[in-house]
C-alpha positions as CSV (number, residue, x, y, z in Angstrom):
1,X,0.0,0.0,0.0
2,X,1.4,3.4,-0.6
3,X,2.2,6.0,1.7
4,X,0.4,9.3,1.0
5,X,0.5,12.8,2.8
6,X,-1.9,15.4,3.0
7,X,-1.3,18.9,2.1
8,X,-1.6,22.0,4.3
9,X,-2.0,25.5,3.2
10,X,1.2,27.1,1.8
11,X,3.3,23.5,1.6
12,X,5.7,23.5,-1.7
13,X,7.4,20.4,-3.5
14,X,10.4,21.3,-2.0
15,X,9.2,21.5,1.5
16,X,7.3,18.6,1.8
17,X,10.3,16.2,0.3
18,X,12.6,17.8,2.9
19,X,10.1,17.3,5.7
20,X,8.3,14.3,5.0
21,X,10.8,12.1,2.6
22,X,14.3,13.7,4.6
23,X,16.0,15.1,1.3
24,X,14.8,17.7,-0.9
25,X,16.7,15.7,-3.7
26,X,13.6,13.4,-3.5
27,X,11.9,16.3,-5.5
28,X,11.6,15.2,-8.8
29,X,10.4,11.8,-7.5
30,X,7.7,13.0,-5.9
31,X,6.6,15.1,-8.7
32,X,6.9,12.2,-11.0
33,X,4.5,10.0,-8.8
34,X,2.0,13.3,-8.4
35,X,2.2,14.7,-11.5
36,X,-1.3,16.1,-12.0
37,X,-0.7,18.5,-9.2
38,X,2.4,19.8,-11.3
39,X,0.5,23.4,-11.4
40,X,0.9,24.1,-8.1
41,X,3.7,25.9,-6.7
42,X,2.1,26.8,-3.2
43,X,-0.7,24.0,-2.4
44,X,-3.6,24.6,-1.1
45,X,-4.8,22.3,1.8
46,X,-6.1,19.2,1.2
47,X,-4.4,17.8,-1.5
48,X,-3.9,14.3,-1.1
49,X,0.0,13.1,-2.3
50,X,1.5,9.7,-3.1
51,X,5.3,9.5,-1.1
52,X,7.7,7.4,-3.2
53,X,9.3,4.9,-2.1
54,X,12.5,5.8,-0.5
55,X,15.4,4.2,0.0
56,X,17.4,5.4,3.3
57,X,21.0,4.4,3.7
58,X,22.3,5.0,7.2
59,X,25.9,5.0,5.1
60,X,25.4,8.7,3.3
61,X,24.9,9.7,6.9
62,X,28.0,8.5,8.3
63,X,29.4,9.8,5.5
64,X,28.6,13.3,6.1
65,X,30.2,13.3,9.9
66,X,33.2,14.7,10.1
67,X,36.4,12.0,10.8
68,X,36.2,11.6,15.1
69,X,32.6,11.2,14.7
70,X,31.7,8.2,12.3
């Protein structure tokens, strides 16, 4: 079953992959899998999205910390 998320007033594409999905580099997925709402910039509330599938790698993490931390 997928995972869906329901738009509030002012929520972009940007902001809801960063807050729901972790990365705003899930963008273009998102839009992809939502792609009727394409118009909107700025939602509206209400709108009901499907969340890609994402894959989350606990490695791309580590890699980020610096050295002494990992």
């Amino acid at each position: 079953m997928s995972k869906t998320y329901t738009t509030v007033q002012g929520d972009t594409w940007d902001g809801i992959a960063y807050k729901i999905l972790g990365d705003e580099k899930h963008l273009t997925a998102l839009m992809n899998l939502n792609f009727k709402y394409r118009k909107y910039v700025i939602f509206p509330s209400g709108i009901v999205l499907t969340l890609p599938e994402i894959e989350v790698s606990t490695d791309s993490y580590k890699e980020k910390l610096p050295p002494w931390k990992r």
